[in-house]
Structures are given as C-alpha cells and as structure tokens.
N, C-alpha and C positions, 0 to 999 in steps of 0.2 A: 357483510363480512368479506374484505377484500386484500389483496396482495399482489405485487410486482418487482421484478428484478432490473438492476442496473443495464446488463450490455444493449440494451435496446433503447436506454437512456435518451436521442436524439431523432429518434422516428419522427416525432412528432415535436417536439420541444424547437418551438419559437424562435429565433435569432438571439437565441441567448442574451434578449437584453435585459438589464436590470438597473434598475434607477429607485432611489428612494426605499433601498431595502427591499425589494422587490422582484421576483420572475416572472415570464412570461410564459403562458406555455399553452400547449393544445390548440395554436391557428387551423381553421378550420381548412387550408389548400396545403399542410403543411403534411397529408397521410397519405400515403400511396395506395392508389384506387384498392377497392378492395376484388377480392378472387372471385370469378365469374360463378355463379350460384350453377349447381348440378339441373335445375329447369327453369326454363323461364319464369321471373316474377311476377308473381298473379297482381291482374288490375284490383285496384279499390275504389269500388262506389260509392263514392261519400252521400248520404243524407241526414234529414232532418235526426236528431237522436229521440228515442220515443221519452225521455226524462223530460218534462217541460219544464226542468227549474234548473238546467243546465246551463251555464252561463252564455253571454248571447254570442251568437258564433261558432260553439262547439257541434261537431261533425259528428257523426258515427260513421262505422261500416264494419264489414265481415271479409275477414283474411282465413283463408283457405292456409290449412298446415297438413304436412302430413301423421297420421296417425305413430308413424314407424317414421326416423328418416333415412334407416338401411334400406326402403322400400319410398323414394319419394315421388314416386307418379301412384304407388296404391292410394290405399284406403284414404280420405280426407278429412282433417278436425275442421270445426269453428272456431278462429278465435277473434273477439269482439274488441275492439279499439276506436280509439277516437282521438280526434286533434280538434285543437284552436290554433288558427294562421293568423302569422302576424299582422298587426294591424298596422304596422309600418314597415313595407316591404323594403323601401331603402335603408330602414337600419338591421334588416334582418340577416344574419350569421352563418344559421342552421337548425335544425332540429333539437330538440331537446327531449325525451322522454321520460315520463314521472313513473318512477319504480315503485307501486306501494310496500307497505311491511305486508308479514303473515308468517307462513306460510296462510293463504285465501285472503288477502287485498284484494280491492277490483282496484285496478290504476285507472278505468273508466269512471268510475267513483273519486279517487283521487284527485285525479283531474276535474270534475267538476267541484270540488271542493279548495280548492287552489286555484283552477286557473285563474279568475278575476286579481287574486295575489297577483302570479305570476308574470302575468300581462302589466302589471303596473310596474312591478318591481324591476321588468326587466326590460321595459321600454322597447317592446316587439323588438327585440333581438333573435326571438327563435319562432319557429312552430312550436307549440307546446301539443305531444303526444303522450295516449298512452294504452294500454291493453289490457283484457283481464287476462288471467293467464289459465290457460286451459285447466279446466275445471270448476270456474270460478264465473261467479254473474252470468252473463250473458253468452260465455264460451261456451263449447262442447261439456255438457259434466256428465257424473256415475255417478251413482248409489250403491251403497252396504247394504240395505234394508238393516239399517241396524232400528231397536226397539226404542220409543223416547227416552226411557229412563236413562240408555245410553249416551243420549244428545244433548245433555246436560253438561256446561260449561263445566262445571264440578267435576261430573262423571272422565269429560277428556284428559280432563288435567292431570286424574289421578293422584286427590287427595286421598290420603290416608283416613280411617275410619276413625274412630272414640278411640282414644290411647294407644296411637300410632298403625293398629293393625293393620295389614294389606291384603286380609284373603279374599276380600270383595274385589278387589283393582286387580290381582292374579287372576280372578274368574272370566271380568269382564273384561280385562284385557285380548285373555284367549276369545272371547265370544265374538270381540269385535273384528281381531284378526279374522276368525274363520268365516264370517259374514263378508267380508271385504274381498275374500276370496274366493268365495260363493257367487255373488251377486255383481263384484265390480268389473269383470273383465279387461280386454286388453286397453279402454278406455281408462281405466283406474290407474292400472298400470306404467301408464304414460305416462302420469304424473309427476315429474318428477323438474326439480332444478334446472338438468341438464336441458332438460325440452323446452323450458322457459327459455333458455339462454338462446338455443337455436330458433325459438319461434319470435323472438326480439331482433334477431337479424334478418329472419325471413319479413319481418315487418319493415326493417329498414330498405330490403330489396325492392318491397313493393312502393315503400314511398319514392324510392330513385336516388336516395342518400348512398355515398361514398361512405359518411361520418355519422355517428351520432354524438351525444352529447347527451347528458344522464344525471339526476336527479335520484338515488335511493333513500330509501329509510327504513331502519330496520332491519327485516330478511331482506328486504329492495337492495341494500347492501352488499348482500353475497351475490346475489343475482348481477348484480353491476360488477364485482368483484369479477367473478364466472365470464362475466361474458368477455370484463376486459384482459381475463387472461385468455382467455381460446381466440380474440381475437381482436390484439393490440391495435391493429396498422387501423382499424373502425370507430376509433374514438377519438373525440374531438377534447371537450372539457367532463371531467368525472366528476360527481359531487358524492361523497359516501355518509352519509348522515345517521349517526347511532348505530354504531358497525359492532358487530360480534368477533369472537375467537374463530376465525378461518380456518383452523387446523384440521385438516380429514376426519381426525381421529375424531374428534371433538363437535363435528357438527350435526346440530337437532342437539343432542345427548347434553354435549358439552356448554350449548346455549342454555337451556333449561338448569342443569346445575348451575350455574352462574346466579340465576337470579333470586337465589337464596341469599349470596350475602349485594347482592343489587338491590334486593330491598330494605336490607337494612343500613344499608350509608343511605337509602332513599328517606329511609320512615322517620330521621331525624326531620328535614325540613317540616313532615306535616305535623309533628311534635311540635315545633316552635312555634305553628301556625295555630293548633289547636289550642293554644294557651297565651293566645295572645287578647289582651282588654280588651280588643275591635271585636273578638268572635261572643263576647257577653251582649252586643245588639242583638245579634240575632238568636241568640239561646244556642251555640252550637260549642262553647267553653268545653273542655271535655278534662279539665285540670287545673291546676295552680303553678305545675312545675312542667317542663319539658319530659325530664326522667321519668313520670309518675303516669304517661300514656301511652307506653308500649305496653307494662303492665296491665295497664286497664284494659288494653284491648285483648294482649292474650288469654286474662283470665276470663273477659268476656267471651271470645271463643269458641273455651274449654266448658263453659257453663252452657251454651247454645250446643254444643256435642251430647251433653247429657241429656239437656231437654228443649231441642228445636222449638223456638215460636212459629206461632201459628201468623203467616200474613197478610197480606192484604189481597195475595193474588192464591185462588181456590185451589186446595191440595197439595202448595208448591212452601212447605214451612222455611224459616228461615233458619239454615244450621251453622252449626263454627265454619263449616267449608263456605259456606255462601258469606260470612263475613269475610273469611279470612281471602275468600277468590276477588268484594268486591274490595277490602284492599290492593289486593294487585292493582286491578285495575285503576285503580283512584292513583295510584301513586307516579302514573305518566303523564299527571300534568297538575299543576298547583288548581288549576281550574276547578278539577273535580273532588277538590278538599272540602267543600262545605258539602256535598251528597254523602259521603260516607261518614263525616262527623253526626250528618243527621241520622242515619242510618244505627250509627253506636250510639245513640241518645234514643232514640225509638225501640232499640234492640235491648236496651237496659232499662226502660218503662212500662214495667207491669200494665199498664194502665192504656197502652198504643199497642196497636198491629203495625209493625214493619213493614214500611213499601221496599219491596224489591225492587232491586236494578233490572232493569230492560233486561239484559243478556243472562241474569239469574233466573226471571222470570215465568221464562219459556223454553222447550228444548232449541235446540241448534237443526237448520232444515238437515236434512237428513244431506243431502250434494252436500253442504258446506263442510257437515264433520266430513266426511268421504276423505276431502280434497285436504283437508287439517291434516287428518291423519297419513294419507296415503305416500304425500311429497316428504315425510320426514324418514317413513320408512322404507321405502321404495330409494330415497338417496343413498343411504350408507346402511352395512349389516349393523346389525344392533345385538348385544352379548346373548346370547340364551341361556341368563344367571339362575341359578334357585332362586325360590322363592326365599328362602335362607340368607341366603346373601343380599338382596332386596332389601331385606325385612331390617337385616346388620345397618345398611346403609338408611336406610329411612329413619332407626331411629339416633343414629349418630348424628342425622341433619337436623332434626328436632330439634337435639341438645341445641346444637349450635346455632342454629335459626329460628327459633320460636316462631318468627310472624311466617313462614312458611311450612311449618310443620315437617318436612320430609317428602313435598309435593317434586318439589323440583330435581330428584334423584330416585321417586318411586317407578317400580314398573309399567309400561306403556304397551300398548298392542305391538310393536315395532320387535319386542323380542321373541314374538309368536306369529311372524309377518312368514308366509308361504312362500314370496317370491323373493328371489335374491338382486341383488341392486343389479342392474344391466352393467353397470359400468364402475369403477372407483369417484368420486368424490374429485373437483379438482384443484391442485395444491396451487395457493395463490402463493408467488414468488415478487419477486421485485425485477421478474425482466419484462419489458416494455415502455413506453414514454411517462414522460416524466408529468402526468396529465391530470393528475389526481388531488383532490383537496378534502380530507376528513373532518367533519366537525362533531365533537363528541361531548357529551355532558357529561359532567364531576360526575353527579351522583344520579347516573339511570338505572330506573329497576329491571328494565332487560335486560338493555346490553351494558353494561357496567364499564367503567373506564377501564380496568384491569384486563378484558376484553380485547374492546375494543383495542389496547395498546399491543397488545398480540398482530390485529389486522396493519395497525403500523409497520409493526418489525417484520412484517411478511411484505408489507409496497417498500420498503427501503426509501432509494432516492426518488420512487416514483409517485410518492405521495407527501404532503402535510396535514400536520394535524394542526387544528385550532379548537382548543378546548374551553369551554362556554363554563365558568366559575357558577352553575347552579345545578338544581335538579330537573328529573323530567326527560321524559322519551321522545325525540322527535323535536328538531331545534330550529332549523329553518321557515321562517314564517308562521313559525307555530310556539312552541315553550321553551327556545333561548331568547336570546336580546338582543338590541341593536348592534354590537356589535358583532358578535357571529351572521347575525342577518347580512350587516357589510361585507363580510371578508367571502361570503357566496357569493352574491351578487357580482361583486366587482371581479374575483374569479372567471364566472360565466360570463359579463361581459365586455369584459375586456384581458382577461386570461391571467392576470397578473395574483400570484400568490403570496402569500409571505414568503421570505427568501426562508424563512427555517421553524419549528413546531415554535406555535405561541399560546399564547391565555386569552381570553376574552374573558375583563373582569367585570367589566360595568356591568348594573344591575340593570340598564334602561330594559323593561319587558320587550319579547318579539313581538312581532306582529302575528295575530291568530289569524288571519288571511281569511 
C-alpha cells in the first residue's frame, strides 16, 4: 500500500527518454548516495541456508538490528535474510528485494519460492534478496502465551458466532490483548511497519547498496510504499503488486473492511468456474447456473453454524467459520478452486468426513499469531468502540456481504491493545521520483481494485498502474498473465514503463514460478 508526490519528480527519473509510448525511469547511477547510517554497517556472513530445497545458490545469514533505533548501539535483534547473486555478473544492474505479503511473510521463504522464476525471468539483472521481518521465521520473535483455541485461524480473524453474535470475539479479543502484554515484551513491541522499513535499509547498508530495487505483494506493498516514502533518493525501480488503501486512517482497519466487498466481485469468477461441463469430470459441479452458488454456499454455512461436521482431523469439526475462512483463502488464486469445491461437496455429504484445510486444521504456532497480531496494532490506535457499536456494524456487513459474514469489520484485540503506536502511520504522497509501477487485479479479494486505486491517487506522477483484466491476489509470476508478467519485467530491466495507467486484457495465464 503505497504513495508519492510530484516536486521530487526528477531525483531519479532517467533522461527523460521516451520512444514508443514509453518512459524511462529509476537508472540505477541516477540517486544520490544515500545519508551515512548513524553506525557502521554490520558485516554479513553468508552461508550454506539450513533449507535443502532452496534453490541452488541461495545464501543465508544474520543482520544484527537494533532492538530500539532511538538506542542503536544498545540492545541487538536477529533478522534473518538471504540472497541469490546473479548468475550473470556482466548483465547485472543491482539488487532487488522480494517483499512478502502478511503482516508474517518470511521474504526468506518468498525468495526460495521465486527465485528460480526470478533468475529466469530476469536474466541475472539483479541480486535477488530478501529478509524475514523481525518476528517472523528465522528472525528475533515473542510469544503471547496465548491458549490454542486462541490460535485458530477462525479465532484471529474474528468471525462472528451463530447469527452474527460477537460476545465471544469481545472476550477473546480482551484475553489476547492482555496476554500480549503480559508475556510479549519490548520484543513484541517492536513490531511494527516502521521497524521493518528501517531494518530493510539497515540490510541495504550492510550489503554496500547506494539503491535498492523492490518487489512487494500485498502488505510488501505498504512496506515498499513506507520505505519509498521516508526514503526516496534509495530507490532504484519500485514494483507494488496488489496494493491496499494507504490512507493512516485506514490502515490494518481499513484493509480488512475492504475485503468484504473484495470478495464478492472475487466469488463471481469461482461461480463460473464451479458450473462449468469441465468440473462434471471430476465430480466437483456444484450448480447448473452461476447465480445458484453463492446461495448454495451461504446456506451451506449457515447449516454448518447449527450443527458443525465432524472431520477427518480429531476434535477439530468443521464449522460455517471454517467454510467460510477456507473461502477466503481459495479465492486468491483460480488454483485453489477445485480444494474448496471439494470441501462444499464433502461438507454437504452426510455420508463423508470433511478434510480440512492445512491452516483450518491446526492452531497457528503461537510467534506467528504474536507477530499477526502485534504489527497491526502496535502500527496505528484502533477506536475503543462498544461492543454496541461492533455489534451495529457486524450485522449491517452481513446484510451486505453474506460470504463474509461481518468478519471483516468485527472487533480485534487492537481495540484492547495496552501500548499506544510509538509513532503516527506514514502518509504516502506523491513527492519523490517518478520510480514506481503498480500492478493490480480487477477482482482481488484482499486488496480490491477500489483500494488499490486509492495507493494510485496517493503516488500521483510517481507511479503507474497496469491493471490485469482478471481475478486473484498476487500477479506477478503467479495469478496474472503474460501480460502484466511483461509490463514488470521489462520495467525492472530495462526501466521503461507505460507512459500512462493501462489494462492488461489477455487472458494468456502468469507464470506460477
């Protein structure tokens, strides 16, 4: 979720040349060094990574941050990062860093999940790097001690109970806040955006980069947004991919309401998809008509809310929230269309136990939610509404959103959060170079076009947008098409953008890397 302003329009921005409809922008000798870091940049020891299924070449090591960075010779984090160097040193440019989504991506994970893409797609133009971000994999993390029933994908989300009620999610909300603030200490509290942003520079200090060059998706977004506002003259070429509403006011809060009506421009495609002759091979038809499988699923549900199947996984039954959570999930990528059609075909079969989804299946490690939780609400204050006013709002989203229930507007631990943000949120404007390329889908269930066009009107002339004619979270080498694939690529190497926002209509599928 990102933003930039005009007067800084030429920092970076290229010899202004243009040919074939086209600009240039973001040369890598084109920034002015960046500000000498407050201590020396700590060395990095690259070795073997302990993942043996990391692609071949990928580094690991450990960047020393500080805990506090009002305090940067005290206390000292871990955060874990990794690169693959190019493989063709003569075409190489600069660095690049893979921003996961989350809030809790490992970009360590990221990176071994792309680079082999990467490296192809981009013809050793860069280093490909990336980091988990403190609290996350391999980095520094904390614990809540919160209880499992807590750690429930279900439980974070804060779906509402049997006919909208919230007085469970008001309970466990407070329990989790006050766990969090028990147990997590000034480790927890670190958490936060802003510390990502600075611990993405201090990584750039340590590799000897002037520039970076950037890769997000998702919350990687904001985070790339963030960094390129606090600090313009460090960036090479931007890529912002499935970007959210950047607005202060609005972010965590304002992402999650969103994805109420993101899923429903989303839930059309798996309608067509569910009713289409192909899905009678495999038995996963769920219709006759398009219109006749939103219904089916929500009363399906509403029927699971009354009386939970019993699963395939011991103790763990399968309720409306678990249908309706592994919706969500299904809906950021056409991929995972045929798991949750089976899922409604096994969940309406007296006769079958439901397999649960991985991430239904089991709680969440206890770090992980910590670190979910902690960076949402540690970024911005959050209202401390009645439960009254909650409750108004939960059920007026129902009305309007059926396949979300009121999930995405219910109360969260963040309004019962003990410590107050260290800092304000930061307003992404449109001042800095002109460096930036947004690629957005029609219809995503996160981050919604309507969103994202918010992160637009906030980069002004310092961004494009290229918007990808389908559905699905996450476009680049993953669930847009050949052409959004192009229009990154040849951005990152060779800088040239659309001269102005375009469509990307062909249907050719991306490449899932």
């Amino acid at each position: 979720m990102t933003t930039y302003p005009k007067k800084a329009l030429l920092l970076t921005l290229a010899a202004a040349s243009v040919a074939a409809g086209l600009t240039t922008a973001g040369a890598a000798t084109a920034a002015p060094a960046a500000a000498r870091p407050t201590t020396a940049a700590p060395q990095l020891r690259w070795h073997a990574c302990a993942d043996p299924e990391v692609p071949a070449g990928q580094e690991c090591a450990e960047l020393p941050v500080p805990l506090d960075y009002a305090d940067p010779d005290g206390r000292q984090l871990t955060v874990a990062v990794s690169r693959i160097r190019s493989d063709r040193p003569e075409a190489r440019r600069g660095t690049l860093v893979v921003l996961p989504g989350g809030p809790g991506g490992s970009g360590v994970q990221r990176l071994k999940q792309k680079g082999d893409a990467l490296r192809r797609e981009l013809g050793g133009a860069y280093d490909l790097v990336a980091f988990d971000p403190r609290g996350v994999g391999a980095s520094t993390t904390a614990t809540c001690g919160l209880a499992p029933e807590d750690r429930y994908l279900t439980s974070l989300r804060s779906w509402p109970g049997p006919n909208g009620e919230i007085t469970e999610n008001v309970a466990r909300s407070r329990r989790i806040a006050e766990a969090c603030a028990r147990n997590g200490g000034p480790e927890l509290r670190s958490f936060t955006t802003a510390n990502q942003v600075r611990d993405m520079d201090r990584f750039r200090e340590a590799l000897g980069e002037r520039t970076l060059s950037a890769w997000g998706t998702s919350y990687g977004t904001y985070v790339g947004a963030v960094y390129a506002q606090k600090y313009p003259q460090r960036t090479d070429r931007w890529v912002l991919d499935s970007s959210g509403d950047p607005d202060p006011k609005r972010v965590a809060r304002g992402w999650l309401a969103n994805m109420a009506q993101g899923a429903e421009d989303r839930f059309s495609d798996f309608a067509a998809w569910a009713v289409h002759p192909d899905r009678d091979r495999d038995g996963l038809r769920l219709a006759g008509r398009p219109e006749e499988v939103e219904p089916l699923v929500v009363s399906l549900a509403a029927a699971l809310d009354r009386a939970p199947r019993e699963s395939t996984t011991p103790g763990v039954p399968l309720t409306g929230n678990g249908l309706r959570q592994a919706l969500q999930n299904a809906l950021y990528s056409d991929s995972a269309f045929a798991s949750f059609a089976r899922l409604v075909k096994e969940a309406g079969d007296p006769a079958k136990k439901p397999v649960l989804p991985r991430e239904l299946a089991q709680p969440i490690p206890d770090p992980d939610a910590a670190l979910m939780v902690a960076v949402i609400c540690n970024d911005v204050a959050w209202p401390n509404a009645s439960t009254a006013s909650y409750q108004r709002a939960v059920d007026a989203d129902r009305a309007r959103h059926p396949l979300t229930a009121g999930m995405p507007v219910n109360v969260l631990p963040c309004s019962f959060w003990k410590d107050t943000p260290a800092q304000k949120p930061t307003r992404i404007t449109d001042d800095g170079p002109s460096d930036i390329l947004m690629l957005q889908s029609r219809r995503d269930p996160a981050t919604p076009l309507f969103g994202g066009l918010k992160m637009r009107e906030a980069l002004g002339d310092r961004a494009r947008l290229v918007t990808v004619e389908q559905g699905g979270h996450g476009l680049y080498l993953g669930n847009g098409n050949a052409c959004g694939n192009r229009a990154v690529t040849e951005f990152l190497t060779t800088g040239r953008r659309p001269a102005e926002d375009t469509d990307c209509a062909n249907s050719e599928a991306g490449d899932a890397g």
